[in-house]
C-alpha positions as CSV (number, residue, x, y, z in Angstrom):
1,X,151.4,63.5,63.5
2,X,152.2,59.9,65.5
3,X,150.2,58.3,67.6
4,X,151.0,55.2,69.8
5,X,149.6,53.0,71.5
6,X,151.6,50.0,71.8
7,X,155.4,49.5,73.9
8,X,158.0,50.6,72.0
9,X,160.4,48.6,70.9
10,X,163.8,47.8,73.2
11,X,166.0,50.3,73.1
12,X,163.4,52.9,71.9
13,X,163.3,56.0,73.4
14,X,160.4,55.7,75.2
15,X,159.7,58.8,77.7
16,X,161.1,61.9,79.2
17,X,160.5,63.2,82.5
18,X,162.5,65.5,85.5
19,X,162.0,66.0,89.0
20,X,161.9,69.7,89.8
21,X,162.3,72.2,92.2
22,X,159.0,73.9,91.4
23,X,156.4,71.9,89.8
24,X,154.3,74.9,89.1
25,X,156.4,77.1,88.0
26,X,157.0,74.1,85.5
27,X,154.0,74.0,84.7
28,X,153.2,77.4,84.0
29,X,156.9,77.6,81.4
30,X,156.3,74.8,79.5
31,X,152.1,75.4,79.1
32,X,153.2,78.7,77.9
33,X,156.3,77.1,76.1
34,X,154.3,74.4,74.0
35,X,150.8,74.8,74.9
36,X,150.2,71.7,76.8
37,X,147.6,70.8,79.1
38,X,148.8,69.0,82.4
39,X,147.2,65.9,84.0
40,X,148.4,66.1,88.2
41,X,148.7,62.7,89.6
42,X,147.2,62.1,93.8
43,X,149.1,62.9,96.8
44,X,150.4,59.0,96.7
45,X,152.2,59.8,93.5
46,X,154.0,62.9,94.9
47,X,151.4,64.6,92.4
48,X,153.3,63.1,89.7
49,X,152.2,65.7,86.6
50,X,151.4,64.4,83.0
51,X,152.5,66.4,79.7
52,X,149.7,66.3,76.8
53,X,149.9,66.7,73.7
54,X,145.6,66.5,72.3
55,X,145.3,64.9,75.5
56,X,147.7,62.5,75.1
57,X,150.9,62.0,77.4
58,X,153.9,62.9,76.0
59,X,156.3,63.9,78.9
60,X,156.2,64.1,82.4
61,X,157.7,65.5,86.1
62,X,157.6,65.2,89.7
63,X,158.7,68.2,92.2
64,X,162.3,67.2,93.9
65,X,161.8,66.8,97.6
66,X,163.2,69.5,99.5
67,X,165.8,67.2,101.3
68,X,167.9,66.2,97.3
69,X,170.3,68.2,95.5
70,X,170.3,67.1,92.3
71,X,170.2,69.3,88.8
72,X,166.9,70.0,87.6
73,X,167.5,67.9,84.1
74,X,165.1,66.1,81.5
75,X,165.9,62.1,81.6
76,X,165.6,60.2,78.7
77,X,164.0,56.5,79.4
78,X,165.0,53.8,76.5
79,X,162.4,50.8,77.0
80,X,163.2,47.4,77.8
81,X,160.7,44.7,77.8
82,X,162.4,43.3,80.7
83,X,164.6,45.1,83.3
84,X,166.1,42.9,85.3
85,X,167.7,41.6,82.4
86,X,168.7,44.7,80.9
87,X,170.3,45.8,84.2
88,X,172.3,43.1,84.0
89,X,173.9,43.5,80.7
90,X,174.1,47.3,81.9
91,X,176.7,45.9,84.9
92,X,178.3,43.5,82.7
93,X,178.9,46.3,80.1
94,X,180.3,48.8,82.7
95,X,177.4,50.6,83.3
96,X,176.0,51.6,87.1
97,X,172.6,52.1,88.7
98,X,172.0,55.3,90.2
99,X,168.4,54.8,90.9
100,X,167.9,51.2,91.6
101,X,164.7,49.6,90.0
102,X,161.3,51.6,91.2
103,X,157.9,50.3,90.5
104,X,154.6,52.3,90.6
105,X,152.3,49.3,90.2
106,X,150.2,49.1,86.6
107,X,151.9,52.0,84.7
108,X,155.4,50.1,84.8
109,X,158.7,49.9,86.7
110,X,161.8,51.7,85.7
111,X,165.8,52.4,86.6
112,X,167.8,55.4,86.0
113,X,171.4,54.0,85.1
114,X,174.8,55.8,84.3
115,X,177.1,54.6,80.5
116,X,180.4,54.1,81.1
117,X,181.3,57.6,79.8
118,X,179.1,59.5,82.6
119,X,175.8,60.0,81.3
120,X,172.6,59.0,82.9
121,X,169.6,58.0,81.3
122,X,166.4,55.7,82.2
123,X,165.1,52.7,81.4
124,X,160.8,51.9,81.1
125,X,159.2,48.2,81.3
126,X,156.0,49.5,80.0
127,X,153.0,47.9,82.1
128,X,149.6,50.3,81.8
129,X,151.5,53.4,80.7
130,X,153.5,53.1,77.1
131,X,155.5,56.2,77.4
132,X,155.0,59.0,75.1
133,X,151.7,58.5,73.3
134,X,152.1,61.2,70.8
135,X,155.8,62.0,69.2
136,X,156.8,63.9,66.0
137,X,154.7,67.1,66.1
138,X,154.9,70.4,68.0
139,X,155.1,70.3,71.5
140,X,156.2,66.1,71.9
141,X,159.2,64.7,71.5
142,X,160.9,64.7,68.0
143,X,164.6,62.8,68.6
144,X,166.6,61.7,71.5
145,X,170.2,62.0,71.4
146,X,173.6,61.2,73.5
147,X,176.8,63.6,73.7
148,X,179.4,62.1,75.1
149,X,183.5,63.0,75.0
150,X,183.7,59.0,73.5
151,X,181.7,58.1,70.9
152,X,182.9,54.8,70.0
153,X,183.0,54.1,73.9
154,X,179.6,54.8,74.3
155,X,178.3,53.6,70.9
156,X,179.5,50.1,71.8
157,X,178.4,49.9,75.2
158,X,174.8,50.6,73.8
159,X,175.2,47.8,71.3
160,X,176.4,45.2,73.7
161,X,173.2,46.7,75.9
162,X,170.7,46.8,73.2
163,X,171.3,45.4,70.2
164,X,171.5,48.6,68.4
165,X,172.3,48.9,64.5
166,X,175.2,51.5,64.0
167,X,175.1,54.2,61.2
168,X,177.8,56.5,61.0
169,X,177.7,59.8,59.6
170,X,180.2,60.6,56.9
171,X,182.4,63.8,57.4
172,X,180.6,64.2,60.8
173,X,181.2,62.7,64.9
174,X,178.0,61.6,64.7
175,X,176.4,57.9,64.7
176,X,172.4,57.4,64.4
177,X,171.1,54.2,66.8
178,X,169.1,51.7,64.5
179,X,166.5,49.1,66.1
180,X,164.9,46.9,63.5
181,X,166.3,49.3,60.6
182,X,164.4,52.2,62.1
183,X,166.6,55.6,63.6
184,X,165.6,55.6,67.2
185,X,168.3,58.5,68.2
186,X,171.8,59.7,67.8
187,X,175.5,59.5,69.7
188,X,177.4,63.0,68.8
189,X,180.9,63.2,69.8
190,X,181.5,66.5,71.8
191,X,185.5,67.8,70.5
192,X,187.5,70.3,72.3
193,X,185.3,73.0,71.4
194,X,182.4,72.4,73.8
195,X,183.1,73.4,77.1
196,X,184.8,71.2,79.2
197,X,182.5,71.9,82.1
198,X,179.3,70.0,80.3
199,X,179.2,66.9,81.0
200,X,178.3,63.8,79.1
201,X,174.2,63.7,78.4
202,X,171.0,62.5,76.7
203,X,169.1,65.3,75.3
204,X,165.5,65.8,74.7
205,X,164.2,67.6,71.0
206,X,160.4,69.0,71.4
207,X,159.3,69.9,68.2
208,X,158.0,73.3,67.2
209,X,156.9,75.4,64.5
210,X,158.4,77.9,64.6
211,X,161.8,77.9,66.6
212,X,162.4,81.5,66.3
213,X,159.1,82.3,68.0
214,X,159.6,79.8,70.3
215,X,163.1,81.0,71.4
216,X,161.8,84.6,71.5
217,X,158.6,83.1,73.6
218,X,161.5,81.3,76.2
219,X,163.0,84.1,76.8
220,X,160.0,86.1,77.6
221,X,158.9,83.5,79.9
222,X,162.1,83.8,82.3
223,X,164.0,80.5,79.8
224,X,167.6,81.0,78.6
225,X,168.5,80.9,75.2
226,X,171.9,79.1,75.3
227,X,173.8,80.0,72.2
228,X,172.2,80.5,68.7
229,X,169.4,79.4,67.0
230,X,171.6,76.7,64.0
231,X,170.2,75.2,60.8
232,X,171.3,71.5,60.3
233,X,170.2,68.4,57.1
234,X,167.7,67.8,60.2
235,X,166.1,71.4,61.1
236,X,166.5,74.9,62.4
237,X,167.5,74.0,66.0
238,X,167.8,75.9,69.2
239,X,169.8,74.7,72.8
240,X,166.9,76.6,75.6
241,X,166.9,76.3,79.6
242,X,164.1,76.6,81.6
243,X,163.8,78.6,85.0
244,X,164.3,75.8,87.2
245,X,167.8,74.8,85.3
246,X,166.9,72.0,83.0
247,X,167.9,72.0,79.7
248,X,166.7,70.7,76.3
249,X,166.4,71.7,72.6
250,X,163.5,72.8,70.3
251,X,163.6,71.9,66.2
252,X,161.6,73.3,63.5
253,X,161.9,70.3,61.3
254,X,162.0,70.5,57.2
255,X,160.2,72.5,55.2
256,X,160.9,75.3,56.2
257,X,162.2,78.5,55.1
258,X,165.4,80.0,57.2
259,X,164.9,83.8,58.2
């Protein structure tokens, strides 16, 4: 269990969130999916829906307006304690903006920005709203992690962004992001093997209990199981999408016992 109630730290995965194409069919998935309750923000915020977790925030998602074609996809948001700043080292490190700076008044302002190697993620100046308040248990966020076709491409662009500490993996493409000595999140170099199709990525872990139920539970709910469920040194793991498109992946963290 993890409570916060403070920013997070720059460079900290901070939130997740997704503009969809049905917001209630959303709703009624991931309720299912992880038990959460749902707080549905005025007509001013495009209803705007919180996540919660005990009745704490721990993701959100708006409803895409009929007029936009983008994937339905979960967008991880790495805090910055100021973004004006941090775009700038974003442009001067080869990154883009491909949703310039919004603000929504006291809970923060925010960017969504592309890495050099394609994949898009957010940015959060906390103001009222934090992010996630509750992490590291079922049904929040558990880890946040990049796949990209250039590791070292991306893993340095990140460090000239934020400041990150670098720990490799031996024997493995795989680098963990530091901030202050603390794992924030990951950088996994996608090889030949992974479908040339997907493209680079940040990917949201919700924790579960028990990821075979909660695969089996997907499915029934009209999700996609997308290949099979995998033990790693981190958990029992399992790649799901949800009926409007968006993927993400559920881990049953250790101890545990494998089926």
């Amino acid at each position: 269990m993890s409570e916060l109630n403070a920013p997070y730290a720059p460079g900290t995965p901070a939130w997740v969130d997704m503009m969809t194409t049905d917001r209630v069919a959303t709703m009624d998935f991931y309720g299912a999916l992880f038990g959460w309750d749902f707080e549905i923000g005025d007509q001013e915020t495009g209803y705007y829906t919180l996540a919660l977790v005990r009745g704490r925030p721990v993701a959100g998602f708006g409803e895409m307006p009929p007029d936009v074609m983008f994937p339905v996809v979960w967008t991880t948001y790495l805090a910055t304690d100021d973004l004006d700043e941090t775009l700038e080292r974003i442009a001067a490190a080869g990154g883009k903006v491909l949703v310039p700076e919004f603000d929504t008044g006291g809970p923060g302002r925010g960017a969504i920005t592309i890495d050099p190697t394609g994949a898009a993620f957010g940015l959060w100046e906390a103001g009222e709203h934090i992010g996630a308040y509750v992490v590291n248990e079922p049904g929040a966020v558990v880890w946040n992690e990049l796949a990209t076709r250039d590791p070292d491409g991306a893993t340095e662009f990140y460090r000239q962004v934020f400041g990150f500490g670098l720990e490799p993996l031996p024997d493995f493409p795989y680098t963990q992001l530091q901030v202050d000595g603390h794992t924030v999140g990951g950088v996994f170099g996608m090889d030949k093997g992974i479908p040339a199709e997907i493209p680079p990525h940040w990917m949201a872990y919700f924790q579960v209990s028990d990821v075979d139920e909660t695969v089996a539970r997907a499915r029934d709910l009209g999700g996609i199981p997308v290949g099979a469920v995998a033990d790693s040194l981190f958990g029992r793991f399992a790649t799901l999408g949800d009926p409007m498109g968006a993927t993400f992946k559920v881990i049953q963290v250790p101890p545990y016992s494998p089926g």
